[in-house]
N, C-alpha and C positions, 0 to 999 in steps of 0.2 A: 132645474135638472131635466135633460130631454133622453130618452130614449130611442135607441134605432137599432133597430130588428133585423139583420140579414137571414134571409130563408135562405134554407138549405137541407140536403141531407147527411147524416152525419158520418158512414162509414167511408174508411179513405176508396172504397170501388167510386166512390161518386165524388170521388174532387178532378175539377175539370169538366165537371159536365154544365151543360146549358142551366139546367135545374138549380142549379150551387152559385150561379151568379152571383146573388145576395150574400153567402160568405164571402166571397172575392172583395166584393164591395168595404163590408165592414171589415176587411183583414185588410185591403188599402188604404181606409182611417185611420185601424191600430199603424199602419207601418209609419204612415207619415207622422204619428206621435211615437215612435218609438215603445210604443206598448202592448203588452203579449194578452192573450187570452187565460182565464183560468176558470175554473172550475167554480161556476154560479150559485146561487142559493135556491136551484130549480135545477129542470133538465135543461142547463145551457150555460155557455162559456161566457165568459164579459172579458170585457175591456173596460177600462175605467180613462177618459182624457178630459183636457179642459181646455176650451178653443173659448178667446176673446172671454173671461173669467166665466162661462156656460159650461158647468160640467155635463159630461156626455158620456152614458152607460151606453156601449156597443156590445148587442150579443149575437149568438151564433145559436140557436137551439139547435139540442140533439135527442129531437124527436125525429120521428122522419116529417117531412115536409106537410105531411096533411096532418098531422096534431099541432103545428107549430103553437097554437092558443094556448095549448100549457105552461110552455115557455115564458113567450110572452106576457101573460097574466100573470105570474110566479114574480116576474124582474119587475112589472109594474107594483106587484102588491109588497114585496121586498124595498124595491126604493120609494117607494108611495107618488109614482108618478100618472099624470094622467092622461087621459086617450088621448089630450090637445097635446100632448107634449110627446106623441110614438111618431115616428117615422118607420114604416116598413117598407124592405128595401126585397126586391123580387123577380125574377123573368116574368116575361111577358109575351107567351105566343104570337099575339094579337099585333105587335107591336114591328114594325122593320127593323132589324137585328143594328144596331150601332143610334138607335134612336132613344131617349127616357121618356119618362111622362110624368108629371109629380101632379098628384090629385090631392085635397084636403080628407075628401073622404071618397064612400063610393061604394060599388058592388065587386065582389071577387073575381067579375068578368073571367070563371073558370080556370082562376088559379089558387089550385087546393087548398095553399101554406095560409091565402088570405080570406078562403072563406071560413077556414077550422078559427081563425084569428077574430072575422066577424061572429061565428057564433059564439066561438069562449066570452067575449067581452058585450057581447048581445047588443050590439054596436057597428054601425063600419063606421063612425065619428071619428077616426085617425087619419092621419095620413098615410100617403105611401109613394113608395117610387117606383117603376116598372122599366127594366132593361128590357127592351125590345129583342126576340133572338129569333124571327122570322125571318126565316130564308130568302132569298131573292131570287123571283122567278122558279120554287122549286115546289110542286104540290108535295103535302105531307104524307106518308103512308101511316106509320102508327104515332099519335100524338106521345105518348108514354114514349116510345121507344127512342123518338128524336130530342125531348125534354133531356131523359136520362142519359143523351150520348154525347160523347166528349167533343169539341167546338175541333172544328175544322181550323189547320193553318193559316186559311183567310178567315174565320171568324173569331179566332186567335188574336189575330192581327187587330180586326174592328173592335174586340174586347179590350184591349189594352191602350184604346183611343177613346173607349168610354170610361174605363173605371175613374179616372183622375176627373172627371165632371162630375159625376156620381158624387164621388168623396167631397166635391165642392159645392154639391147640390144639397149633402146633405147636411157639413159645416154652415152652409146661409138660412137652413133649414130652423138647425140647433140657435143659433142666433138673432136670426130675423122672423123667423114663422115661415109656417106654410105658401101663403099667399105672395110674399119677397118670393120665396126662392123658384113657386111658380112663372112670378113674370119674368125672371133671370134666368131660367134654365129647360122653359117649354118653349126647344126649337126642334129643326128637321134635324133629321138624321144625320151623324159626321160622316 
């Protein structure tokens, strides 16, 4: 059984923002299995699917982004799964906006959802995925302020040319491991 973790925050002011990527994500997994969220045995929504007989718990915590660890910890200790087996799925400032990055493990490189996640589980031993949402060519004014704001029509556009690799990165993920879905799905940016 694998787990994969979309960060996010939970009030509907922030759907559509840069920050919520990671629910876009796992709400793209539920869609292509035709399965809805519901109400977890934590703070957070699941989805339950089964790709190539790998069942796959997909959640959404509704913590806000920098407690995500509660969540997280709550679904691993509910389904008894382990760090080898999380995928956390995330923005990524750092990153050029329509690019991923799948690490086995790593540092929070200053995004909140995965350092509250490294210290809950006193670990970065997981995996994770990182949507790139770095502007091109554009300095940033307030870090917070551009996370939390809703994606531009062309960044709209570049989103919905990544979610479906995402959702694929992280099906070869649930199936083959980390390492597979790293050398299949760390390319440049689309």
């Amino acid at each position: 059984m694998k787990l994969v973790a979309g960060l996010g925050n939970p009030e509907s002011r922030y759907t559509g923002t840069r920050h919520n990527i990671g629910f876009e994500a796992v709400e793209k997994i539920a869609d292509f299995f035709q399965e809805g969220f519901s109400a977890g045995k934590g703070k957070y929504l699941a989805a339950k699917i089964r790709h190539e007989k790998e069942q796959v718990i997909l959640i959404k915590p509704m913590t806000y982004m920098n407690l995500s660890g509660h969540a997280v910890v709550a679904a691993m200790n509910f389904y008894k799964i382990a760090a080898s087996d999380i995928l956390v799925i995330c923005d990524d400032l750092n990153l050029p906006a329509g690019s991923i990055r799948l690490r086995s493990k790593g540092s929070a490189g200053g995004q909140n959802g995965l350092k509250h996640i490294i210290e809950s589980l006193g670990s970065d031993e997981f995996a994770r995925l990182r949507i790139g949402i770095k502007p091109q060519d554009q300095p940033l004014g307030s870090f917070s302020s551009f996370v939390l704001g809703k994606f531009s029509e062309e960044e709209r556009s570049v989103m919905a040319g990544v979610l479906p690799v995402c959702r694929d990165a992280a099906l070869d993920f649930a199936v083959n491991g980390i390492n597979h879905a790293m050398n299949h799905f760390n390319k440049p940016a689309l």
